[in-house]
Backbone as XML, in Angstrom:
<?xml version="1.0"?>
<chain id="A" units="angstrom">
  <residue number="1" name="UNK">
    <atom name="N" x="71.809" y="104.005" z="111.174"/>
    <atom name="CA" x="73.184" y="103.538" z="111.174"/>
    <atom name="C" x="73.953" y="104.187" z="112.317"/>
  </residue>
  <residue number="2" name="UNK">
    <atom name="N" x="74.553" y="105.269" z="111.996"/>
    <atom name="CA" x="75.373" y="105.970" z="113.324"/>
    <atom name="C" x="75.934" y="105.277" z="114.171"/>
  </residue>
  <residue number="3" name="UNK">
    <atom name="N" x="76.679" y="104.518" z="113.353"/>
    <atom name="CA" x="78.257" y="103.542" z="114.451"/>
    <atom name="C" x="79.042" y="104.507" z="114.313"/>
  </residue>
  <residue number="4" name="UNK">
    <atom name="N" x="79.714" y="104.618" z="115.632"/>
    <atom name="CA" x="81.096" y="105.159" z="115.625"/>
    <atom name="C" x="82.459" y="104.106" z="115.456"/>
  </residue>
  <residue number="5" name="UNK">
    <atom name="N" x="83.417" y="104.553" z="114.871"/>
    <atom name="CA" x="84.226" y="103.045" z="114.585"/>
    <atom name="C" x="85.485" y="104.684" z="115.185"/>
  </residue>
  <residue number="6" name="UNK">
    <atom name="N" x="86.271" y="103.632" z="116.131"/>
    <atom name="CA" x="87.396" y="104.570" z="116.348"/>
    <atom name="C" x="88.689" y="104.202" z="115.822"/>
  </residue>
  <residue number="7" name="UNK">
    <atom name="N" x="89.063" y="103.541" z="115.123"/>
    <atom name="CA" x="90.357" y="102.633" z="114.748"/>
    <atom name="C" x="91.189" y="103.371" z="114.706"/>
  </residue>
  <residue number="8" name="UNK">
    <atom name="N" x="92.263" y="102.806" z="115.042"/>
    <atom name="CA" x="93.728" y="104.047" z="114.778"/>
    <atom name="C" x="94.771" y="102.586" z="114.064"/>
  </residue>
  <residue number="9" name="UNK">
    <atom name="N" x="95.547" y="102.960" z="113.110"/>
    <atom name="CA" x="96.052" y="101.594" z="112.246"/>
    <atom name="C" x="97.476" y="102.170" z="112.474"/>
  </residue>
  <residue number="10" name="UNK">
    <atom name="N" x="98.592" y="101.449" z="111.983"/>
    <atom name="CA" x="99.781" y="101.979" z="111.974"/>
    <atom name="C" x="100.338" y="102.437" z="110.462"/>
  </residue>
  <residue number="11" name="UNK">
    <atom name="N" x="101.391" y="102.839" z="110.105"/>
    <atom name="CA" x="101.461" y="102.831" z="108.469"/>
    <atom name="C" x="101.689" y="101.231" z="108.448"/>
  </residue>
  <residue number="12" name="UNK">
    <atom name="N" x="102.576" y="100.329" z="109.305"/>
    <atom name="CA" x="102.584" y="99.478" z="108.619"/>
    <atom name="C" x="101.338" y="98.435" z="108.235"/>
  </residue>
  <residue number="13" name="UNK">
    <atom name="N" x="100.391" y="98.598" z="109.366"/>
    <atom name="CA" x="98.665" y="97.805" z="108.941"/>
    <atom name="C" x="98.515" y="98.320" z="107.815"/>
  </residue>
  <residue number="14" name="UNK">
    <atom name="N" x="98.303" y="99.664" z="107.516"/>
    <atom name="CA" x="97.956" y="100.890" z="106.286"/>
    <atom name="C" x="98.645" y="99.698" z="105.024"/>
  </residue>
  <residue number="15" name="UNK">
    <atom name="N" x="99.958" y="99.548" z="105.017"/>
    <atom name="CA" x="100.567" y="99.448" z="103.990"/>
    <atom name="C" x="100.189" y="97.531" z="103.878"/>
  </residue>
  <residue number="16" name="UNK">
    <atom name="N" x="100.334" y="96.408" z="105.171"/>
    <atom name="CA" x="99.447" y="95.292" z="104.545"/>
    <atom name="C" x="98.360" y="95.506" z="104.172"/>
  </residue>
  <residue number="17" name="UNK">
    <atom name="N" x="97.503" y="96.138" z="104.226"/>
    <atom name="CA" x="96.230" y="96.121" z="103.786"/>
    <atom name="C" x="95.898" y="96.984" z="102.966"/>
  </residue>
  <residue number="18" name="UNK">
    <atom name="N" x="97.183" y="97.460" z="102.223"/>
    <atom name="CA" x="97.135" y="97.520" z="100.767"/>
    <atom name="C" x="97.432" y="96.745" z="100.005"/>
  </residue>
  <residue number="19" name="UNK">
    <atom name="N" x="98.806" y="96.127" z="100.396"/>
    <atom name="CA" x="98.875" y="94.894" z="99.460"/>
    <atom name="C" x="97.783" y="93.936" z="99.063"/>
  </residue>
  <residue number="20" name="UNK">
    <atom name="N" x="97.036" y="93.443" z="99.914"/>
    <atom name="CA" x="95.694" y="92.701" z="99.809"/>
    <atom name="C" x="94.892" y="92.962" z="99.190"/>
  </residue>
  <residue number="21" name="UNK">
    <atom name="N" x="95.059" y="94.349" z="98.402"/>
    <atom name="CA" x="93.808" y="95.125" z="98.182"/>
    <atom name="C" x="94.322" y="95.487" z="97.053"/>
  </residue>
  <residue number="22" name="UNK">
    <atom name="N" x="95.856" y="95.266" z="96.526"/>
    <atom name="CA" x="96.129" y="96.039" z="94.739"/>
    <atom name="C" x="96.039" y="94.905" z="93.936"/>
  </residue>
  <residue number="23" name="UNK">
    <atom name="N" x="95.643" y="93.672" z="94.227"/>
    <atom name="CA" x="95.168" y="93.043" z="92.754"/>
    <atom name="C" x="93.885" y="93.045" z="92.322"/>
  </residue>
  <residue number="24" name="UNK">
    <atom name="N" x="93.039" y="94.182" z="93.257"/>
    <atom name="CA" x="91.995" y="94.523" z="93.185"/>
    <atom name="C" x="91.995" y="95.976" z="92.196"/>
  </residue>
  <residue number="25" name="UNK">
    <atom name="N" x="92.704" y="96.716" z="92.591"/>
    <atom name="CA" x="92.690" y="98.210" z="92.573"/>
    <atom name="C" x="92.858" y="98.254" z="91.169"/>
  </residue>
  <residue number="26" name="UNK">
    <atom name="N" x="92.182" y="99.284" z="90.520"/>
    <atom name="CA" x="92.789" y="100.078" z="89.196"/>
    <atom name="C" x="93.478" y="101.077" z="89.601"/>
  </residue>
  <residue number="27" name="UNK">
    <atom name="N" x="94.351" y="101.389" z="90.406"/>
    <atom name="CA" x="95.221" y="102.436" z="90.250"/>
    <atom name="C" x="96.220" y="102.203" z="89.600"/>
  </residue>
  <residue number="28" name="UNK">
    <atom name="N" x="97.322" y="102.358" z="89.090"/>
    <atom name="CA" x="98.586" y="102.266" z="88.458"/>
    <atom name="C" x="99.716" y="102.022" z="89.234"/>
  </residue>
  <residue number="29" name="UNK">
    <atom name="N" x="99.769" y="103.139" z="89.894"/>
    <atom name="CA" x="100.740" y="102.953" z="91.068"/>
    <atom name="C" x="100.097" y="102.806" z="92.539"/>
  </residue>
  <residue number="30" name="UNK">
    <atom name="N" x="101.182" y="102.065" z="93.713"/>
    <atom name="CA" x="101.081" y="101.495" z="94.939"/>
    <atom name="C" x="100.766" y="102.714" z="95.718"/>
  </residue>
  <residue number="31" name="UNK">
    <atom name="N" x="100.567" y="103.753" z="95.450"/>
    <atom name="CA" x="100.492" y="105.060" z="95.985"/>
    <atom name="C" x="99.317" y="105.524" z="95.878"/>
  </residue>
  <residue number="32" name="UNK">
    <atom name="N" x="98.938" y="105.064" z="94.800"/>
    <atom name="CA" x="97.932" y="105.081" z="94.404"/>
    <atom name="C" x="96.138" y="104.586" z="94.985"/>
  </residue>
  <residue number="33" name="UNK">
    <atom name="N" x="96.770" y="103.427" z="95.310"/>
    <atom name="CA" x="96.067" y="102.023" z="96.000"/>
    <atom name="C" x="95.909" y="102.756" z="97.389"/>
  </residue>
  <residue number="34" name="UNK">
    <atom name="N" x="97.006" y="102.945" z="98.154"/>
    <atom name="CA" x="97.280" y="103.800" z="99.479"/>
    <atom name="C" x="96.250" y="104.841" z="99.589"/>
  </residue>
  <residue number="35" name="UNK">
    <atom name="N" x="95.695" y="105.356" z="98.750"/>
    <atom name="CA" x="95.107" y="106.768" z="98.738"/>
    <atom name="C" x="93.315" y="105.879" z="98.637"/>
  </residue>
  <residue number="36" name="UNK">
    <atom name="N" x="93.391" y="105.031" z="98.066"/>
    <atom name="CA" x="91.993" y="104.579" z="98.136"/>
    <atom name="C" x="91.603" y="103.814" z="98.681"/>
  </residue>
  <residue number="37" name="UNK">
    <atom name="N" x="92.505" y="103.238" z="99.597"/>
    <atom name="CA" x="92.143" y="102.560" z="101.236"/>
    <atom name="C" x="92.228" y="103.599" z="101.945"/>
  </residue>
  <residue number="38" name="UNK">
    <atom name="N" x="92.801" y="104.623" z="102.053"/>
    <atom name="CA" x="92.568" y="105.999" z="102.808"/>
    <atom name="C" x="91.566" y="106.727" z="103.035"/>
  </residue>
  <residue number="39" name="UNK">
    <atom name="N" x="91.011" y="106.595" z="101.678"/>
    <atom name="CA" x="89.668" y="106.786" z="101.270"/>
    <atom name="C" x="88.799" y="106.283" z="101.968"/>
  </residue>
  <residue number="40" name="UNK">
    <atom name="N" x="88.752" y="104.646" z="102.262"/>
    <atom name="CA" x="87.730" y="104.007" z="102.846"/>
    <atom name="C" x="88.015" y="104.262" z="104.637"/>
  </residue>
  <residue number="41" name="UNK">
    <atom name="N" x="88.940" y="104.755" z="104.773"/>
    <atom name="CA" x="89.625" y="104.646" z="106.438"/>
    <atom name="C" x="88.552" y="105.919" z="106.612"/>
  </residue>
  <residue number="42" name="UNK">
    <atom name="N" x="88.618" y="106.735" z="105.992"/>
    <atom name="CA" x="87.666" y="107.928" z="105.971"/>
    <atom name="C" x="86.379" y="108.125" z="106.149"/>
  </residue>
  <residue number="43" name="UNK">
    <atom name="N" x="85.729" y="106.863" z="105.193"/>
    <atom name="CA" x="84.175" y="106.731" z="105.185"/>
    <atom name="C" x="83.963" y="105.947" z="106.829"/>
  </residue>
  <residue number="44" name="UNK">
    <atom name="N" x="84.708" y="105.090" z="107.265"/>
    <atom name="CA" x="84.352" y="104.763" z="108.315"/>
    <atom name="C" x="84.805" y="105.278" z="109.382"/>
  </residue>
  <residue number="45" name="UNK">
    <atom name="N" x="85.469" y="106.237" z="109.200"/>
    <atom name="CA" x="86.184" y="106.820" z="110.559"/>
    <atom name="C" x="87.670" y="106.563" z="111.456"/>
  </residue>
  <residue number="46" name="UNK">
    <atom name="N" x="88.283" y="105.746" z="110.813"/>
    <atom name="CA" x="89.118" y="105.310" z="111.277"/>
    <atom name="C" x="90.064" y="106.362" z="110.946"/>
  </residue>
  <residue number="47" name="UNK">
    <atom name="N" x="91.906" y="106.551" z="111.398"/>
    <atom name="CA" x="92.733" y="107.484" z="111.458"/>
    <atom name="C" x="94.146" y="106.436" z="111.492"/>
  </residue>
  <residue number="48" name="UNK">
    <atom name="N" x="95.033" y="106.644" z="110.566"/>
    <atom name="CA" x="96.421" y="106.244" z="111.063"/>
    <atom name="C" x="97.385" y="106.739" z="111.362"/>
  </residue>
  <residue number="49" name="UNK">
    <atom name="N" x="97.931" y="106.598" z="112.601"/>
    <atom name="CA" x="98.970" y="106.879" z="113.664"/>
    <atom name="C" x="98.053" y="108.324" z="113.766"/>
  </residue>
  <residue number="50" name="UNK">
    <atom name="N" x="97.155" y="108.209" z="114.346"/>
    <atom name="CA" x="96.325" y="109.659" z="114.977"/>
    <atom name="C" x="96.012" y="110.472" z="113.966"/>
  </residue>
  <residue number="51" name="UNK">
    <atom name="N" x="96.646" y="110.559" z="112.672"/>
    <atom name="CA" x="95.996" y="111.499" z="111.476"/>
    <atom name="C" x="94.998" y="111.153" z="110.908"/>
  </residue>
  <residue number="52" name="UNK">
    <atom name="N" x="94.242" y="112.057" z="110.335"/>
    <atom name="CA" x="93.118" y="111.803" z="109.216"/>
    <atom name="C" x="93.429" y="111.581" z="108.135"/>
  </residue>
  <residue number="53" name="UNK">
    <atom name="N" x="92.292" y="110.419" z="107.657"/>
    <atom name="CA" x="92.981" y="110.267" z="106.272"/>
    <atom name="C" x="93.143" y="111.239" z="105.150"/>
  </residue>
  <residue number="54" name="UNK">
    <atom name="N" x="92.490" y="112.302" z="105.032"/>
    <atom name="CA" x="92.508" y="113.244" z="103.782"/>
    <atom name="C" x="94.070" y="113.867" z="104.252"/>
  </residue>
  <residue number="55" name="UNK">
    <atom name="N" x="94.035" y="114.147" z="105.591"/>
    <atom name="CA" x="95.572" y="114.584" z="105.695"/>
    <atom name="C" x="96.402" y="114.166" z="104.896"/>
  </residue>
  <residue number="56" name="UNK">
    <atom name="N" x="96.623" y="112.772" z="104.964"/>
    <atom name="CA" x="97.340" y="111.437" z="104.795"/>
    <atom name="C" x="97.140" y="111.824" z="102.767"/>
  </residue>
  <residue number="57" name="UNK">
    <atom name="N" x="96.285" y="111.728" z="102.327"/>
    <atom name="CA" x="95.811" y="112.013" z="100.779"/>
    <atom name="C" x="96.680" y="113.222" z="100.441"/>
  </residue>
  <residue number="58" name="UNK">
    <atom name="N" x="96.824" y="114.087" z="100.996"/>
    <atom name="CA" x="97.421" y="115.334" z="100.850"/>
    <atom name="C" x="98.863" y="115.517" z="101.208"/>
  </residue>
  <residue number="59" name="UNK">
    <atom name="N" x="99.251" y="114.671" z="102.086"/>
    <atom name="CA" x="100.803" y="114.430" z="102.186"/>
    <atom name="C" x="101.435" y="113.396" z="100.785"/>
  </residue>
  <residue number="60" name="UNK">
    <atom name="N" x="100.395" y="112.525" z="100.633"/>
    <atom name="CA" x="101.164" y="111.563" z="99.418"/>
    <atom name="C" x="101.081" y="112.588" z="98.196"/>
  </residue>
  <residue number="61" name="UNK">
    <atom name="N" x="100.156" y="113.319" z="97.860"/>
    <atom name="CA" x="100.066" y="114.305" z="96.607"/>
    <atom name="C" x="101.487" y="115.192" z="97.167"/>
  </residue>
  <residue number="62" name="UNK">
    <atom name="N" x="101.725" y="115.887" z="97.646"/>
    <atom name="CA" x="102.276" y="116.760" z="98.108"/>
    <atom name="C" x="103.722" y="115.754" z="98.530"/>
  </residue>
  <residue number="63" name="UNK">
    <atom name="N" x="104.109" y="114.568" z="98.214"/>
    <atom name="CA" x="105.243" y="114.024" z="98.679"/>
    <atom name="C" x="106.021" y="113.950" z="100.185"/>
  </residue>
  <residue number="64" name="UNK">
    <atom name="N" x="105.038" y="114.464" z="100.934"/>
    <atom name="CA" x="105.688" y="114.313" z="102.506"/>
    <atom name="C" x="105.525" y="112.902" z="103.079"/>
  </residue>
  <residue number="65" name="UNK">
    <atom name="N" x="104.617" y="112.193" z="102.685"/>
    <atom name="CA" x="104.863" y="110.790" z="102.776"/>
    <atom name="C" x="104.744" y="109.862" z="102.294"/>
  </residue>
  <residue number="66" name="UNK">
    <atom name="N" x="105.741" y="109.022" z="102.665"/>
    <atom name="CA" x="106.394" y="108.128" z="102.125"/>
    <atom name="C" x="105.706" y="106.551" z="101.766"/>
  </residue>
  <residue number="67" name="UNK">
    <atom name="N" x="105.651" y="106.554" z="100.087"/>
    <atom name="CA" x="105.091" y="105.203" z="100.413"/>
    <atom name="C" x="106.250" y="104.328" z="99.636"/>
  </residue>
  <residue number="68" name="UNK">
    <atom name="N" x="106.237" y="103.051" z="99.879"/>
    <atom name="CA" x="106.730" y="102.061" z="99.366"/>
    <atom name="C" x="106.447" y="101.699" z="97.723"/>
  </residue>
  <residue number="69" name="UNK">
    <atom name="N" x="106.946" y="101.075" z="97.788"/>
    <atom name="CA" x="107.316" y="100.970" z="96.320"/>
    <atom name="C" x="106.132" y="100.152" z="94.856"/>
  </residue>
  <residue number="70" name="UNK">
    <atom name="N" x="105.583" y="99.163" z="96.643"/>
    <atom name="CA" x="105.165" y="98.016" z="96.495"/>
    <atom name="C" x="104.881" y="97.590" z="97.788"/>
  </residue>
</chain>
């Protein structure tokens, strides 16, 4: 295997392509959903707006960023 995938997304790609993805999700909350497309941004390597995603996991636990509502 050993693809490198370099993607860099914006929050707002981050946040359509969650919507697409929570009538899928068992999470509860939209924050929720966020954290497990983060998840997958991770397995493949990708980063939004230059951060890593576990960063990104650890700012939403920790409330430094901001997600929508919905």
């Amino acid at each position: 295997k050993n693809i490198k995938h370099s993607g860099n997304l914006t929050k707002q790609q981050l946040f359509d392509i969650v919507r697409q993805m929570r009538p899928k999700s068992l999470a509860k909350e939209f924050k929720g959903t966020v954290k497990e497309v983060l998840g997958t941004c991770n397995a493949v390597g990708c980063t939004v707006e230059g951060m890593k995603p576990i960063a990104l996991q650890k700012a939403i636990d920790d409330d430094e960023f901001e997600c929508p509502e919905s």
